[in-house]
C-alpha positions in Angstrom: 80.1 -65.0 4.6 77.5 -62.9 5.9 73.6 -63.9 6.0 71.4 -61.9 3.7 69.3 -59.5 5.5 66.2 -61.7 6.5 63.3 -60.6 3.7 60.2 -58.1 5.1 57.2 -60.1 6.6 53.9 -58.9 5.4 50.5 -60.3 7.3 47.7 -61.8 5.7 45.1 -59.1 7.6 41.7 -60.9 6.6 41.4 -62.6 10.2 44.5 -60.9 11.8 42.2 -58.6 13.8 43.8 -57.3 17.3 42.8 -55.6 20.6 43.9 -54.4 23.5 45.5 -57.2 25.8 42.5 -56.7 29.1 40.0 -54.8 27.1 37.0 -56.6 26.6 34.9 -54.4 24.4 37.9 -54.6 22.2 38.1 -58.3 22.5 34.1 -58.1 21.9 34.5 -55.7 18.8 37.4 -57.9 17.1 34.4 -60.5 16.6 32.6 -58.0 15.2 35.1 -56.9 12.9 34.9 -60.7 11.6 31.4 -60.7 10.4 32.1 -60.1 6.8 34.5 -63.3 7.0 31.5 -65.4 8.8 29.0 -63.9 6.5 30.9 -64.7 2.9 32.4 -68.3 4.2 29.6 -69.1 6.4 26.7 -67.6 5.0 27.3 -67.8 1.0 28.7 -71.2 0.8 26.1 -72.7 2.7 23.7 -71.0 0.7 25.0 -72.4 -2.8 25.8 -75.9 -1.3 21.8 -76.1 0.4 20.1 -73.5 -1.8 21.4 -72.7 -5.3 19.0 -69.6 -5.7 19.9 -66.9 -8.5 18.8 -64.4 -6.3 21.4 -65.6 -4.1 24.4 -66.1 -6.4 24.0 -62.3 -7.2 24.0 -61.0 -4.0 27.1 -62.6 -3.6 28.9 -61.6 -6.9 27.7 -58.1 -6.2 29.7 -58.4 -2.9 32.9 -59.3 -4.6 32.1 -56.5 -7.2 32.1 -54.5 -4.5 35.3 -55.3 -3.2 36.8 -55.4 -6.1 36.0 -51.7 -6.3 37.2 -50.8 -2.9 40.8 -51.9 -3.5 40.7 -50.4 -6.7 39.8 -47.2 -4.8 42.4 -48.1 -2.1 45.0 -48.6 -4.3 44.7 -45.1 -6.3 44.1 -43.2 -3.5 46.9 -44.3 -1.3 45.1 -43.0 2.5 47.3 -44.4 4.8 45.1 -46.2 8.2 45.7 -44.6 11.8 49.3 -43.2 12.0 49.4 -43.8 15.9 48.2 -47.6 15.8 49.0 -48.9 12.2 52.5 -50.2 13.2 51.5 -51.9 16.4 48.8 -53.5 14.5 51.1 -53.9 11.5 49.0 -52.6 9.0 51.0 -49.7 7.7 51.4 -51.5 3.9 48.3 -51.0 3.6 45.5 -48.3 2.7 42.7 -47.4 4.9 40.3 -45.1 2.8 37.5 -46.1 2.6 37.0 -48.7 5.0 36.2 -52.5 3.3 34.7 -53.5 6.1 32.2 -51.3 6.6 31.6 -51.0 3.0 30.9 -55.1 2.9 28.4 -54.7 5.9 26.5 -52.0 4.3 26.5 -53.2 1.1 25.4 -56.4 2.1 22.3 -54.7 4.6 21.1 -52.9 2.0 20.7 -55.4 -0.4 19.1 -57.5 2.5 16.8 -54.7 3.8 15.7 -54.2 0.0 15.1 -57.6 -0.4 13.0 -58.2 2.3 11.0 -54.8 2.0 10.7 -55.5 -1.6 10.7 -59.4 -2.7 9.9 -60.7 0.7 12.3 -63.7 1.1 9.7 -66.1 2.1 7.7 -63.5 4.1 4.3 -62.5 3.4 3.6 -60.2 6.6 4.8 -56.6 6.1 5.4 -55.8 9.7 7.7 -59.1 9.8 9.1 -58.0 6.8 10.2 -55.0 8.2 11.3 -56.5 10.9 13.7 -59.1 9.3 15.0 -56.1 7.1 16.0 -54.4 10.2 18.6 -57.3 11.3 21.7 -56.7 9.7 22.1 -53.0 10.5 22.8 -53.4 13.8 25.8 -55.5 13.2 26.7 -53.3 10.4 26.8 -50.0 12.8 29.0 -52.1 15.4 31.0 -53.0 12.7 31.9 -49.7 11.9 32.1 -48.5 15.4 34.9 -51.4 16.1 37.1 -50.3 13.2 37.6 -46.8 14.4 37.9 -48.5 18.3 40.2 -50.8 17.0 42.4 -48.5 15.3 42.5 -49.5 11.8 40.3 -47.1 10.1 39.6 -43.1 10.7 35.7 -41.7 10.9 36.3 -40.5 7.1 37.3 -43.8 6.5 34.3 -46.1 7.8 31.8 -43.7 6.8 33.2 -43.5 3.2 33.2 -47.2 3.2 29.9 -47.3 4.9 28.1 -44.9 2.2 30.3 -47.0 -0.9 28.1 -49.7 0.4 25.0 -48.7 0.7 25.3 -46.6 -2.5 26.6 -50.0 -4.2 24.4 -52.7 -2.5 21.2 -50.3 -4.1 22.4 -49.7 -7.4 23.4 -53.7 -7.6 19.7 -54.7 -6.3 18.6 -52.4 -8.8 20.6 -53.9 -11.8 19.6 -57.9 -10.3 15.9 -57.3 -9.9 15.5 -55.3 -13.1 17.5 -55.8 -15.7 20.0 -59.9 -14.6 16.4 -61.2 -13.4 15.1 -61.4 -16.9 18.1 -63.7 -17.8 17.2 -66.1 -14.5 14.7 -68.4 -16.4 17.4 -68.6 -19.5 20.1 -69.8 -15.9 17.6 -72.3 -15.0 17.1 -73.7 -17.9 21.1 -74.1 -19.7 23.0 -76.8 -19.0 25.3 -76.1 -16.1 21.8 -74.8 -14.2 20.3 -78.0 -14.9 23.4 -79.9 -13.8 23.8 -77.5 -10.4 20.3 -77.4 -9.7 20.3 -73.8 -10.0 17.2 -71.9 -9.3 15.2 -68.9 -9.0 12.3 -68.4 -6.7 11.5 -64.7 -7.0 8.5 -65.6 -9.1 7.0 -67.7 -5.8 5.1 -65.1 -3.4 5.8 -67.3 -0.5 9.1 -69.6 -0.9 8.9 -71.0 2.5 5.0 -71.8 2.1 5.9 -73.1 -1.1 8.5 -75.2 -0.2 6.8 -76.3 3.2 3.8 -78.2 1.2 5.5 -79.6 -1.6 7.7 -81.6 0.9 5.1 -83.0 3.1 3.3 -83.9 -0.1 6.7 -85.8 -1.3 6.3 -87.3 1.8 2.9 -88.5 1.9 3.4 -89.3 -1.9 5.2 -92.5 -1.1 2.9 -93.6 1.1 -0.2 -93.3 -0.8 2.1 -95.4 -3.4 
């Protein structure tokens, strides 16, 4: 009896990032290319676990709206990655256009810049606000670079990714801080916000002020008592 003809193996891409055997910008780049996965495990879950903020929780749905859209995109318009490196990276089942990558680092600087600029995050001088806005983009920009030096994406592909995001991560700050922000004190207030701890501080001009002298008068509090 002759064995069955041993099934197709298909890779689980999300960390299966590769480079050039020697090449150490490549080696350097395929970090970079992990970013998104540091930012939405890292970032995001540490963010709910220590700080439960509204503002917070929709900056991270807005991401997953986001790439929600971008394989909906991917999987209508069928843009095959890099013909001359998809099969050594073995990513050839898979569509390239436009980039998710780049379309999670944009979408996510954007929103960050515009909070910053707009809400402040904690910050009250302009100049540092502006500062702290500027932060993300550059690992946005080498994110894109390293997809292209990689060999998973074309220039179309990152820079139709790239403006996705930036288009998205606006018109999602737009929808949060105008029209979902009105709901937050209705959040706070229900049940499962109550039982979560969920919060919103976008009505505090300075969080980390805020936050600063309420805990060293906790402190001092007891004492006192």
């Amino acid at each position: 009896m002759e064995d069955a003809p041993a099934a197709a193996l298909k890779a689980v891409t999300l960390t299966h990032v590769r480079y050039p055997r020697g090449d150490s910008l490549g080696h350097f780049l395929a970090w970079v290319s992990l970013i998104p996965v540091f930012i939405s495990f890292g970032g995001f879950i540490s963010h709910f676990i220590f700080r439960r903020e509204l503002q917070g929780l929709c900056f991270a749905l807005g991401l997953i709206i986001s790439q929600v859209i971008n394989e909906l995109i991917k999987s209508s318009i069928h843009q095959s990655r890099p013909s001359s490196m998809c099969a050594v990276l073995e990513v050839c089942d898979s569509h390239g256009w436009p980039s998710s990558h780049s379309q999670f680092m944009f979408f996510f600087s954007t929103y960050f810049s515009l909070l910053c600029l707009i809400n402040g995050v904690g910050v009250s001088s302009p100049s540092s606000r502006r500062i702290i806005a500027l932060l993300p983009w550059a690992s946005a920009f080498l994110t894109l670079y390293s997809r292209v030096y990689l060999g998973y994406h074309t220039v179309p592909q990152v820079l139709a990714g790239s403006t996705l995001g930036l288009l998205l991560g606006a018109g999602w700050y737009w929808i949060v801080n105008t029209m979902l922000v009105d709901f937050f004190p209705a959040v706070e207030e229900s049940a499962i916000g109550r039982f979560l701890y969920i919060k919103d501080s976008t009505h505090i001009p300075n969080v980390l002020k805020f936050e600063y002298d309420n805990a060293r008068a906790a402190r001092k509090k007891p004492a006192k008592d």
